[in-house]
N, C-alpha and C positions, 0 to 999 in steps of 0.2 A: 385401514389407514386412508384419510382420504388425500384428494390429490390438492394442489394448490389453484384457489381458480385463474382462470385465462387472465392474463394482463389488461387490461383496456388499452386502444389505441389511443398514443398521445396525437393530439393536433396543435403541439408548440413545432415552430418550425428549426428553431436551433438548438440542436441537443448535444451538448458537453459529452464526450466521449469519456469523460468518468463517472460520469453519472448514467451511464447503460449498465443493463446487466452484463454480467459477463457469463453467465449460466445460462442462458436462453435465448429466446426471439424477444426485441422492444419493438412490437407493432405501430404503426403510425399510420395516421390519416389527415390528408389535406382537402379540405373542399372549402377555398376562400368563397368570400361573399362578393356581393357583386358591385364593390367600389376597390377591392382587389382583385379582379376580376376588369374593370375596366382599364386598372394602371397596368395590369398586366398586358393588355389588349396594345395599350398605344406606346410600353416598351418593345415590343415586335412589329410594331407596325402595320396592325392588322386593324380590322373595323371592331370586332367585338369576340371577347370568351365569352357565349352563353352559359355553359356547362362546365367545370373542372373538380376531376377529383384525381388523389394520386394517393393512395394506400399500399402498404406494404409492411418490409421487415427490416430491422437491421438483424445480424447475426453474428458475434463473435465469431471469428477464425482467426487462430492460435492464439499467442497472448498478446501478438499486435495490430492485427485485421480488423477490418468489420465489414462483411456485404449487407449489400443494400441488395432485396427483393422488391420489386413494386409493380402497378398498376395502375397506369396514367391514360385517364380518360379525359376526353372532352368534345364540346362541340364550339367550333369556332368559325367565324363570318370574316371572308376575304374578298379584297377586290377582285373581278375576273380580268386578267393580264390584257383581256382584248377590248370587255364593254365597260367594262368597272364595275358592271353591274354588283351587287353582294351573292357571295357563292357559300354557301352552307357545308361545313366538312364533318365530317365524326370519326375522329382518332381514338381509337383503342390499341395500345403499344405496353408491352413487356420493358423493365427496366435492370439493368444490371449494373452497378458499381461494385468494384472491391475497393477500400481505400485503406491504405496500406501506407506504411513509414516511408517519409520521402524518400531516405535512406535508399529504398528498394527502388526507386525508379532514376536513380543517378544513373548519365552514362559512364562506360567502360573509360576504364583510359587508354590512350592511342596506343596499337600495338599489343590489346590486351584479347587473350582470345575468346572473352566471353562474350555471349551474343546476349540478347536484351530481347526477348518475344515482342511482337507487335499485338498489345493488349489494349485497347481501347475501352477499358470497362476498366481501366486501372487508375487511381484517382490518388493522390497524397491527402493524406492522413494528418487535418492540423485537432488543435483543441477540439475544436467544432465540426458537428455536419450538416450544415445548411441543406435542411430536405425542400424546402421554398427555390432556392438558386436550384437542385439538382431540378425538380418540377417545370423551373423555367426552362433550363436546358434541354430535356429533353420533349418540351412541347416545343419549341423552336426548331428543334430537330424532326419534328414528325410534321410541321407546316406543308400542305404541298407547297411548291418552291414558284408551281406555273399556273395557281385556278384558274382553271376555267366553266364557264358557266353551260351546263349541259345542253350537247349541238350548237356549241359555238366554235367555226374554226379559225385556227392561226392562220392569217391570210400576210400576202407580202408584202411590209408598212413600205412608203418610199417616204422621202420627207426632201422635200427643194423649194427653193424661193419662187415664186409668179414665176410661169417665162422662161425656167428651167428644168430640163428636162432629168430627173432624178435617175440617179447613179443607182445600179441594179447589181446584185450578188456576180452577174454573168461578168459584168463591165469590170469587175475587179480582179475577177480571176485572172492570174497570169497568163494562162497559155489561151485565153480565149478567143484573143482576137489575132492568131496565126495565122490560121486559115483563110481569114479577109486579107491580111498582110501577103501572104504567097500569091493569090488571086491578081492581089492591085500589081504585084513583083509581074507575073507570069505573064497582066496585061499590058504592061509598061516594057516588058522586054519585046512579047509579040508585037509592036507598033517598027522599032527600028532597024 
């Protein structure tokens, strides 16, 4: 007997949740081109996606589920927080969605003693599963948050007008300036 061959990965980005199989894995593969690839770039506010791919599975679980397995890669060009200069990164990251009946993610009602796991891989479950929006999502999520460009360090910005002398972390702190205060007290009472 032989077996059924392997599915091919679809690269449509929005796939009708009745139109999956419900018998097996519906593989997918994204690797947009590089004029999706640029709009994606200056929706996150980054200089450029050189590189992006994001492959995986969906999988029926039960008769109302589906996980999503994937593999989102890329390389992408940020500004460094300090020089601006452009900062080169290469993200390879694991993806996990369940998306599941909104149903199931309603909360409890007041007074009700069921607790609600704190699931952040839990997604509601409409018509559609935009694998494009999950893609963005989680390259946004994998951004460093602070590039910086190798051996460059965060030094302490001040910023004041000509002529004034810029206000410092120390200056702000509350209890910082006691000890000058008891000083000026202790030399203002030694005098009389």
């Amino acid at each position: 007997m032989t077996q059924p061959a392997p599915r091919r990965p679809t690269d449509r980005t929005r796939l009708r949740v009745t139109e999956l199989r419900q018998s097996g894995e519906s593989p997918f593969l994204l690797e947009p081109d590089a004029e999706a690839r640029a709009d994606l770039a200056t929706s996150l506010g980054i200089q450029a996606v050189r590189k992006l791919r994001f492959e995986g599975v969906l999988t029926p679980r039960g008769k109302e589920g589906w996980q999503l397995e994937a593999k989102l890669g890329a390389t992408v060009v940020q500004s460094c927080i300090v020089t601006l200069d452009p900062v080169t990164t290469r993200i390879d990251t694991t993806v996990l969605r369940r998306f599941v009946p909104a149903r199931w993610l309603e909360e409890p009602e007041a007074g009700s003693e069921t607790e609600v796991p704190e699931d952040d891989s839990l997604e509601p479950l409409g018509e559609v599963i935009d694998l494009s929006s999950v893609m963005q999502e989680e390259l946004a999520l994998a951004l460093p948050p602070y590039p910086r460009k190798e051996g460059v360090e965060l030094g302490e910005a001040q910023f004041a007008e000509p002529g004034v002398t810029p206000i410092t972390d120390d200056d702000v702190r509350p209890f910082a300036g006691l000890a000058d205060l008891k000083k000026k007290m202790d030399d203002a009472g030694g005098e009389g």
